[in-house]
C-alpha positions in Angstrom: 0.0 0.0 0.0 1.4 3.4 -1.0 2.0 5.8 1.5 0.2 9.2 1.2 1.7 12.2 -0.2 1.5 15.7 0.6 2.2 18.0 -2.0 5.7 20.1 -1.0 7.6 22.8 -3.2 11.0 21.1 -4.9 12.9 22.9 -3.0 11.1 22.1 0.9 12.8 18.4 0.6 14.8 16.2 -0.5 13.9 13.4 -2.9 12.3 10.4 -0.7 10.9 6.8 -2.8 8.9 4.6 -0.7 8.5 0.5 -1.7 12.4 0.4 -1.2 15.3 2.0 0.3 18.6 2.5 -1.6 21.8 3.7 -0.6 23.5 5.8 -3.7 26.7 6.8 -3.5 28.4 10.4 -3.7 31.5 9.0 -3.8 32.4 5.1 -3.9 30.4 3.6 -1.7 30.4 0.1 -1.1 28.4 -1.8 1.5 27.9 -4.9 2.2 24.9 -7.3 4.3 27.8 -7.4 7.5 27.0 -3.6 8.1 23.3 -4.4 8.5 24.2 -6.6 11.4 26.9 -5.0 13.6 27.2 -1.6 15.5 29.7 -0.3 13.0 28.0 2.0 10.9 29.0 3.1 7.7 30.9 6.3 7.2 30.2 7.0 3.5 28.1 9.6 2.4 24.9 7.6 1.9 21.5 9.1 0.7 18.4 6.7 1.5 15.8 7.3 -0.8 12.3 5.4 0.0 10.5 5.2 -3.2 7.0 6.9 -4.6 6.5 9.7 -1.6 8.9 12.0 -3.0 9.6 13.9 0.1 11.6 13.4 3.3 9.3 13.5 6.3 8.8 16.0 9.4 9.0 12.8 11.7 9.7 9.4 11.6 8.9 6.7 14.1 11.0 3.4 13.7 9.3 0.9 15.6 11.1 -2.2 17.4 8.2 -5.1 18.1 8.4 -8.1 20.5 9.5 -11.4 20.5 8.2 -12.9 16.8 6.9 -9.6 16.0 8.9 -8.2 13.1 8.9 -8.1 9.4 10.8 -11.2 8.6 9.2 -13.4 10.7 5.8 -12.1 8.8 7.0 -12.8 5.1 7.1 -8.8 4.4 9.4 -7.6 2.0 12.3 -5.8 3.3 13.3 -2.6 2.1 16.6 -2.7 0.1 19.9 -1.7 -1.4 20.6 -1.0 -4.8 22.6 -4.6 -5.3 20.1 -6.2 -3.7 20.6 -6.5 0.0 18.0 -6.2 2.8 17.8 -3.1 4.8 16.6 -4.2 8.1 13.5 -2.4 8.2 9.7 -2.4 6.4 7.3 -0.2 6.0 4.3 -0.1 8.5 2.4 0.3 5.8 4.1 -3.3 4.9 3.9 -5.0 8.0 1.1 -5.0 10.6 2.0 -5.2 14.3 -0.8 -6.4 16.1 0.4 -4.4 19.5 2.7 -1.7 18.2 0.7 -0.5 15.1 -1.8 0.8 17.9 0.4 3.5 18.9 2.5 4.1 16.0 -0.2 4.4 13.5 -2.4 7.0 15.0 -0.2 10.2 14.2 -1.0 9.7 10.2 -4.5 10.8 11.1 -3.8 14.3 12.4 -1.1 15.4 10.7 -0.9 16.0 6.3 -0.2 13.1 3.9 3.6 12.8 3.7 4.5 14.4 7.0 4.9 11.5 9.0 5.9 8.0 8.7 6.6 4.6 10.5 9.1 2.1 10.0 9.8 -1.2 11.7 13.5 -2.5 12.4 13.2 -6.1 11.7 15.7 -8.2 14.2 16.3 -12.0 15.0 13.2 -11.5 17.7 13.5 -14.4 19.4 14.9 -16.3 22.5 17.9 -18.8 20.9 19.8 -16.4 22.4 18.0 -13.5 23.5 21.3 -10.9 24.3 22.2 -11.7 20.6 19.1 -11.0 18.8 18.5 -7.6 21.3 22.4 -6.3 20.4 21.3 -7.2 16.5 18.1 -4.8 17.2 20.3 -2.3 18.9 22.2 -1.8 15.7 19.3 -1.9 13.1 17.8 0.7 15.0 21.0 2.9 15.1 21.6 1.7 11.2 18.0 2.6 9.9 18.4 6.2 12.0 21.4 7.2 10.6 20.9 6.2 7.0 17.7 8.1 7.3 19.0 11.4 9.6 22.1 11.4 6.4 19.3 11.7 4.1 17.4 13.7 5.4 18.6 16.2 8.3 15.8 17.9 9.3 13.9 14.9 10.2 13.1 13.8 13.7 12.9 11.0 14.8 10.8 8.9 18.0 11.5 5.2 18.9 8.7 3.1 20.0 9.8 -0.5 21.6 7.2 -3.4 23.0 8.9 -6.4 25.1 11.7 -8.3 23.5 11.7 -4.5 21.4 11.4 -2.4 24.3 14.8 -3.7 25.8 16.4 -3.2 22.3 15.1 0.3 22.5 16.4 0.9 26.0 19.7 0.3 24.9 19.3 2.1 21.7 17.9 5.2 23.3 20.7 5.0 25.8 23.5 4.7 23.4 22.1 7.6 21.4 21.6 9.4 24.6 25.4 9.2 25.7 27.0 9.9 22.3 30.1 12.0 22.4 30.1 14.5 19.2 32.9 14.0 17.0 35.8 16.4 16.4 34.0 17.6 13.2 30.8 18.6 15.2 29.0 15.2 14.1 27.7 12.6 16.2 28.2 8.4 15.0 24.8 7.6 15.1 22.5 10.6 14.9 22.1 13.9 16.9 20.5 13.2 20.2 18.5 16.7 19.3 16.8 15.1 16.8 15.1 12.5 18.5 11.9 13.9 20.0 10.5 11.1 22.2 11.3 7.2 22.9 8.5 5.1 24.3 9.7 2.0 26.2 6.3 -0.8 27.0 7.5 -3.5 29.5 11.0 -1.8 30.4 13.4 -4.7 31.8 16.0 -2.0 32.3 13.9 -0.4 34.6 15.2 0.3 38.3 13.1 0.3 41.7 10.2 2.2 41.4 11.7 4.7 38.6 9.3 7.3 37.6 7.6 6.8 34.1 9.2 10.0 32.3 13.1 9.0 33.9 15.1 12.3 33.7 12.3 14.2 33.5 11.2 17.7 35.3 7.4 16.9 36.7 7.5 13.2 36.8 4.2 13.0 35.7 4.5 13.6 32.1 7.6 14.0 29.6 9.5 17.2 29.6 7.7 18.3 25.8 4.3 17.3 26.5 1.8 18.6 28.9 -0.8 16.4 29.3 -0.3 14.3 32.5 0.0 10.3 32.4 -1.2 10.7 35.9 -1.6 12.7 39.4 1.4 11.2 41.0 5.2 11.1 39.7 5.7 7.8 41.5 6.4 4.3 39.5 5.3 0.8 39.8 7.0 -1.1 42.1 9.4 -3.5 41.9 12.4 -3.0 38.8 12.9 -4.8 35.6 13.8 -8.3 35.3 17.4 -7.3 33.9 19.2 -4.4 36.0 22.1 -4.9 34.3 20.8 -3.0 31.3 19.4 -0.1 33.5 21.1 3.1 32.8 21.0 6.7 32.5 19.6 8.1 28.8 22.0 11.2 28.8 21.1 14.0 26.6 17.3 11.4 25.9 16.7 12.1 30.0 12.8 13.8 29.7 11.9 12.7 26.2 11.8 9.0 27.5 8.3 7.4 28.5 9.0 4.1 30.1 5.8 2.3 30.8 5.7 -0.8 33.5 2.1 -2.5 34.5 2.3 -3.7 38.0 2.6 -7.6 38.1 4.5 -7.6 34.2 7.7 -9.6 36.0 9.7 -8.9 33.3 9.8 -5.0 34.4 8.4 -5.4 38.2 10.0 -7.6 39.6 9.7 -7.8 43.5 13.1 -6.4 45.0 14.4 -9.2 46.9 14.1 -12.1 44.1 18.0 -12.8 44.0 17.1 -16.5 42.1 15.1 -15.2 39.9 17.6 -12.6 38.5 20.2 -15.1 38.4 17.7 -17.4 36.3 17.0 -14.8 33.8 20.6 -14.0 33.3 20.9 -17.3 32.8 18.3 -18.1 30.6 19.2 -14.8 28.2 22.2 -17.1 27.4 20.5 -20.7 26.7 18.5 -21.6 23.6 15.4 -21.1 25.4 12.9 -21.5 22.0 14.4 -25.0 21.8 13.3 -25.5 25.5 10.0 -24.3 25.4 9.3 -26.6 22.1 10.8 -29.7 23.6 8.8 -29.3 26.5 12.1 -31.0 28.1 15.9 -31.3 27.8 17.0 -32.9 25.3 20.9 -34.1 24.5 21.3 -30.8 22.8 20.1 -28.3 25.4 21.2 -30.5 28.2 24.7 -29.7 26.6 24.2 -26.0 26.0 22.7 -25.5 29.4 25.7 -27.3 31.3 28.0 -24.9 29.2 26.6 -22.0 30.1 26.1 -22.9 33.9 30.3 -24.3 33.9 30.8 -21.2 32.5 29.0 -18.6 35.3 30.5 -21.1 37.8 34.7 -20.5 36.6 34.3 -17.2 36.3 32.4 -16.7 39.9 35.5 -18.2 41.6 38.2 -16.3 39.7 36.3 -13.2 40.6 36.7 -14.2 43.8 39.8 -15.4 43.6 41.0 -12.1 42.2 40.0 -9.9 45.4 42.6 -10.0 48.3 39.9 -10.9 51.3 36.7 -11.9 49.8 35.9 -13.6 52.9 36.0 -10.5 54.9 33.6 -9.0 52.8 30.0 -9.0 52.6 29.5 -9.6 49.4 27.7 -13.5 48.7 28.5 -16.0 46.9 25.1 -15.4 45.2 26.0 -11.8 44.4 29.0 -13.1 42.6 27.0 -15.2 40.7 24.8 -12.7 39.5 27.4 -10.3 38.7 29.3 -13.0 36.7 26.1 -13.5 34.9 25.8 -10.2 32.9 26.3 -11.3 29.7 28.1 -8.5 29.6 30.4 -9.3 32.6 34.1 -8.7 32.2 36.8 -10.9 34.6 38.9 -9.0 36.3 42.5 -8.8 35.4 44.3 -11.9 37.3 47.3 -9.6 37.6 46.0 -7.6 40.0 46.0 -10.2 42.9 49.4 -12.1 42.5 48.9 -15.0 45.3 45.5 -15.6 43.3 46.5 -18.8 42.4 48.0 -20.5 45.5 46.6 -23.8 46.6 45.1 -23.9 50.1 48.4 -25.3 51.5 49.8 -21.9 50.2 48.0 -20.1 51.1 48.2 -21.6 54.8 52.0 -21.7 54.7 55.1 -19.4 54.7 58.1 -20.4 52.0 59.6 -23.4 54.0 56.3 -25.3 54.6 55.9 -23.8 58.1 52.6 -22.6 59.3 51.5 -19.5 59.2 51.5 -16.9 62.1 48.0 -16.3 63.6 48.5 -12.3 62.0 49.1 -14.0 58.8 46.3 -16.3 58.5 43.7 -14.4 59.9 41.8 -14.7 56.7 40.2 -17.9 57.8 39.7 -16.6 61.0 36.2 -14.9 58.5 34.8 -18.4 57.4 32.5 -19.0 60.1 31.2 -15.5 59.7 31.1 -15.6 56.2 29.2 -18.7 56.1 26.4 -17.4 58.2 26.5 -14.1 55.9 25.6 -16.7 53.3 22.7 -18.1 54.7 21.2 -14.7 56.3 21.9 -13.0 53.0 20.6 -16.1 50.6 17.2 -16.0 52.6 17.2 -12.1 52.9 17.5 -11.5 49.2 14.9 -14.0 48.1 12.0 -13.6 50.7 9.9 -12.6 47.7 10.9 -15.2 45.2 8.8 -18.0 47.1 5.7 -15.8 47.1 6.2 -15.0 42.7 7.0 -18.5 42.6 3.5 -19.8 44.8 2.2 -17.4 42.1 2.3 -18.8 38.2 4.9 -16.4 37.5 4.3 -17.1 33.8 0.8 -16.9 33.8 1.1 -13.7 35.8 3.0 -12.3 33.0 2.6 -13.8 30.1 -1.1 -15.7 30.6 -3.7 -15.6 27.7 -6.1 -12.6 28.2 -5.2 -12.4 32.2 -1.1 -12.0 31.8 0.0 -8.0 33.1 2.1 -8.0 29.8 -0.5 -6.8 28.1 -2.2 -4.7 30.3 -0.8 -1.4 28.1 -3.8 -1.8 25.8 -6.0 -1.8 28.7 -4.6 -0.1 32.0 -6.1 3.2 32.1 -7.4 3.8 35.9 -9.6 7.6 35.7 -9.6 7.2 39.5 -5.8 7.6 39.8 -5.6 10.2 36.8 -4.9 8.1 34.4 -7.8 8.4 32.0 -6.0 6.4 29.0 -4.2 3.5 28.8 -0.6 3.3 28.4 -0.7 2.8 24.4 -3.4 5.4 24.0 -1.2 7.8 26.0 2.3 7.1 23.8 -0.1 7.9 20.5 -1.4 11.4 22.2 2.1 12.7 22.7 3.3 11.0 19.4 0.6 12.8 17.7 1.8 16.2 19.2 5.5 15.8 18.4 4.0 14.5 14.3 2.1 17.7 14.7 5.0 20.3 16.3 7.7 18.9 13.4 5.2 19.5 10.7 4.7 22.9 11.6 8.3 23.7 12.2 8.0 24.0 16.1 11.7 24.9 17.6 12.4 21.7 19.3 12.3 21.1 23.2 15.5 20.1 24.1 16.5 19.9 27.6 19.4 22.9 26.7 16.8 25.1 25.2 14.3 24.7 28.0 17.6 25.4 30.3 18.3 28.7 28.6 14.7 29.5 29.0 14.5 29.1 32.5 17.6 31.0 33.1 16.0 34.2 31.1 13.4 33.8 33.1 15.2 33.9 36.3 17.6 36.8 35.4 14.8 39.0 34.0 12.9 38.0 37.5 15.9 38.8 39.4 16.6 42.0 37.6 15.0 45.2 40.2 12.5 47.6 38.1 12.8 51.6 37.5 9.8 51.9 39.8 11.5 50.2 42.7 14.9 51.7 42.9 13.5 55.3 41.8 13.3 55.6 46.3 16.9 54.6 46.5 18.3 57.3 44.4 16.3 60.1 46.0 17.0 58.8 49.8 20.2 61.5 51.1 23.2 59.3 52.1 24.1 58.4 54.9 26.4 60.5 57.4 29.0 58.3 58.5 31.0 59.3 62.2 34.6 59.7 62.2 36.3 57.0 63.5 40.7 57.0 64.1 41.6 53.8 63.1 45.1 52.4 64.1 47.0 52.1 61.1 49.4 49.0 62.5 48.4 46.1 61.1 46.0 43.6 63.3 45.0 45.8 65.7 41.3 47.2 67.1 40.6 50.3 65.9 41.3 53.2 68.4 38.2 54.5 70.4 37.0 57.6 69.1 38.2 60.7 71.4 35.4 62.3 73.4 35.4 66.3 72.5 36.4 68.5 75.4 33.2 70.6 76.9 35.1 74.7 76.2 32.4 75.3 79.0 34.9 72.9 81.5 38.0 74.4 82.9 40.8 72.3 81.7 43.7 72.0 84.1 47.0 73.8 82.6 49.8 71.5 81.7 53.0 71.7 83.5 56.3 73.2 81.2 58.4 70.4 81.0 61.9 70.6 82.7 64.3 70.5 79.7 67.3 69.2 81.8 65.3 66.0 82.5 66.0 63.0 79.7 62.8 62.6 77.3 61.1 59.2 77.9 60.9 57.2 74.6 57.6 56.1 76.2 56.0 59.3 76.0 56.3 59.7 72.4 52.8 58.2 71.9 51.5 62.1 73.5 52.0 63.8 70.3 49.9 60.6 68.5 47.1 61.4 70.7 46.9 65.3 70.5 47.1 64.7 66.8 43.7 61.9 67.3 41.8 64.5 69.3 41.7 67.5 66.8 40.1 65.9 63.9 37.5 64.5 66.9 37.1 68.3 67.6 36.7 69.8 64.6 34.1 67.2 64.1 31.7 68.0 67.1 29.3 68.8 64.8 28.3 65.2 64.1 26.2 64.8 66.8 23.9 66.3 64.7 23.7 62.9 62.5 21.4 61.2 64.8 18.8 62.8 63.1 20.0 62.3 59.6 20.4 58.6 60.4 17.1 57.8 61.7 15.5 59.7 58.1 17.3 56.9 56.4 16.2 53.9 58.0 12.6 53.1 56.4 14.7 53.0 52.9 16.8 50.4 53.7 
């Protein structure tokens, strides 16, 4: 189906065809199917041309489904190269999401024909190996924005991700979020400016009870739209079934919606569930379609599951290994195991703890096979500590597991017509403010950012709306004519004369009282000029001189009055 076109003036935009997308050299350009499929992105000068709209659009959402949900796995026809290679992306015009189309769809009904468009990364989508198919997504997503942003500059972009799709664009946003621009002024993957909003349904990267709009300035709504999701800025409880992806969206923080229904596990999962988060960093490494059709291990995934579990288990004690008192610590053996788990885990350097290798009698004994001093092996002094650490903090940091366990975790999640997964379509609560459901809400501010790039609204970045507020502030804190007008009319001041010691560090002198003329004053004796001057006296002459400025200023007791005047203006 052909997209719709709204008529534009030659020069508004560039050329844009729509069944297919082709990369045409300015230069040589060669590029091959490996570029589709890695995070290296090509550094030619490319122009992507989608064929039969002939315009670039005001906005364009590219879309990242669940688990099954994407345009291979549906028999859609890819968009291409010139040779003949797939672009990994289709049309939504191509390919219908059943969940996804609800929310991305809805802008082409309020803004022009031609204005905005959706596109949907296609990406393995499944669970052979689910950190695999998620980093593939990551780099379609950034590979289908950048072709697009080289194109066409002035486009912006929103990224819309459901389940399996919503971790892929966590991890998208995040990289885009955290760029560092380039020497020339460029940015790898696309300026972080032009990407107007990322909606995120069933956030696994989620942590404890983080807000819905992360990094944003109310809470209850993203920084660039004002329509509340609801009264309160507080999130559902519990965090996302894979912490290790959690993160801060950089530059993205307040253009991110990150939607969580309470009882989805793979985004709210009770805090302390230690096993469980151990079993879903397992299980992001195993072939877990292949278990969930054989209903049962087989030779195969018996194989692949003992690899990956031998795996977890050498690295847990070399990390352990590598630290110089690990049994002084508090950290569990079950931490380590979850820390070692992260498919992105990396072993610390052996160098770093040189006896990390000693056998216990080594470790026990000095060079000639003696035993060790108490000071020296007080190490193993810990174990009986240690091992009670280990059972208080095993049964500590899974007293909810039982409970989610007792539960039908799966059906919780994931059942037919009852699992929380799917509550987005159908969570809207008017008696907590929320009077649409999580999808309806994503479409409403979709729908205004369609709206604000077609009409050429300046946009909302977090600097801009920085620079605003700090116009606002020093215009606020500036004082008007009408207010200082009194302070220029109000008579100064009289100060009193004070002598002030000139040394260095020392009180000032007390001002000399005036002598009354109406007193008698006492004559001075002549001093006898055959008696030695004292040194000591010399300080006389200091004093006279300190007591007539004081007189000639007797005067200033009339200040009294001019000092009271002054102080209603102050």
């Amino acid at each position: 189906m052909p997209l719709r076109v709204k008529p534009r003036g030659p020069a508004d935009r560039r050329r844009l065809v729509t069944s297919a997308v082709a990369f045409v050299s300015l230069g040589a350009l060669a590029v091959g199917a490996a570029v589709l499929t890695t995070s290296t992105l090509t550094k030619s000068d490319a122009k992507v041309e989608l064929a039969s709209t002939a315009t670039c659009y005001d906005m364009v959402t590219v879309a990242v489904g669940g688990r099954n949900d994407t345009p291979s796995n549906s028999g859609v026809k890819l968009l291409t190269l010139p040779d003949g290679t797939r672009l990994p992306a289709a049309l939504a015009d191509d390919f219908n999401s059943p969940w996804v189309d609800q929310v991305v769809d809805v802008p082409n009904d309020q803004v022009a024909a031609g204005s905005y468009a959706a596109v949907y990364v296609d990406y393995p989508a499944n669970m052979a190996s689910y950190d695999n198919a998620v980093t593939t997504g990551v780099a379609n997503t950034q590979t289908v924005i950048n072709a697009i942003s080289k194109s066409c500059p002035d486009t912006r972009f929103a990224i819309v991700g459901y389940s399996e799709g919503a971790d892929v664009t966590r991890r998208a946003a995040m990289e885009i979020g955290n760029q560092t621009v380039g020497a020339d002024g460029t940015y790898g993957i696309v300026d972080p400016s032009k990407v107007v909003g990322v909606v995120i349904l069933a956030d696994a990267g989620r942590t404890e009870g983080e807000s819905p709009f992360p990094g944003s300035e109310a809470g209850t709504n993203p920084d660039n739209f004002d329509t509340k999701y609801q009264n309160s800025p507080d999130g559902t409880s519990g965090a996302g079934a894979l912490p290790g992806t959690s993160g801060s969206f950089g530059a993205l923080d307040g253009k991110v919606a990150s939607f969580c229904s309470q009882g989805d596990l793979t985004c709210s999962m009770p805090k302390n569930t230690s096993m469980l988060h151990l079993a879903a960093n397992v299980g992001r490494q195993l072939d877990f379609d292949a278990l969930e059709r054989d209903k049962a291990l087989t030779p195969a995934t018996g194989a692949d599951m003992a690899m990956v579990i031998g795996r977890i288990a050498v690295a847990a004690f070399a990390d352990i290994t590598s630290q110089d008192n690990w049994l002084a610590g508090d950290e569990t053996f079950l931490d380590v195991l979850i820390k070692v788990s992260e498919p992105g885990y990396t072993p610390a350097d052996p160098t770093t703890k040189a006896s990390a290798a000693k056998t216990d009698t080594e470790a026990t004994t000095d060079e000639n096979g003696e035993p060790l001093p108490a000071e020296s092996a007080v190490n193993l002094a810990y174990l009986p500590s240690k091992i009670a650490k280990e059972i208080i903090g095993f049964i500590g940091s899974n007293s909810d597991t039982v409970p989610v366990l007792m539960n039908d975790p799966y059906g919780l999640t994931l059942g037919p017509g009852t699992g929380h997964h799917f509550d987005y379509w159908r969570d809207a609560d008017a008696a907590n403010g929320r009077p649409l459901t999580s999808a309806q809400y994503a479409a409403a501010w979709l729908t205004q950012l369609a709206k604000d790039a077609e009409a050429g609204k300046p946009i909302k970045s977090a600097e801009v709306q920085q620079q605003a507020r700090l116009v606002a502030q020093t215009a606020t804190a500036m004082p008007t004519t009408s207010s200082a007008a009194p302070t220029t009319t109000t008579a100064p001041a009289v100060v009193p004369y004070v002598a002030v010691d000139p040394t260095p560090g020392l009180a000032p002198v007390v001002p000399v009282v005036p002598v009354d003329p109406a007193l008698p004053v006492a004559p001075v004796p002549p001093l006898d000029p055959a008696l030695p001057l004292d040194p000591a006296l010399t300080v006389a002459p200091e004093v006279t001189v300190a007591a007539t400025p004081t007189a000639e200023l007797a005067p200033t007791t009339s200040v009294a009055p001019t000092t009271t005047a002054v102080v209603p203006a102050s």
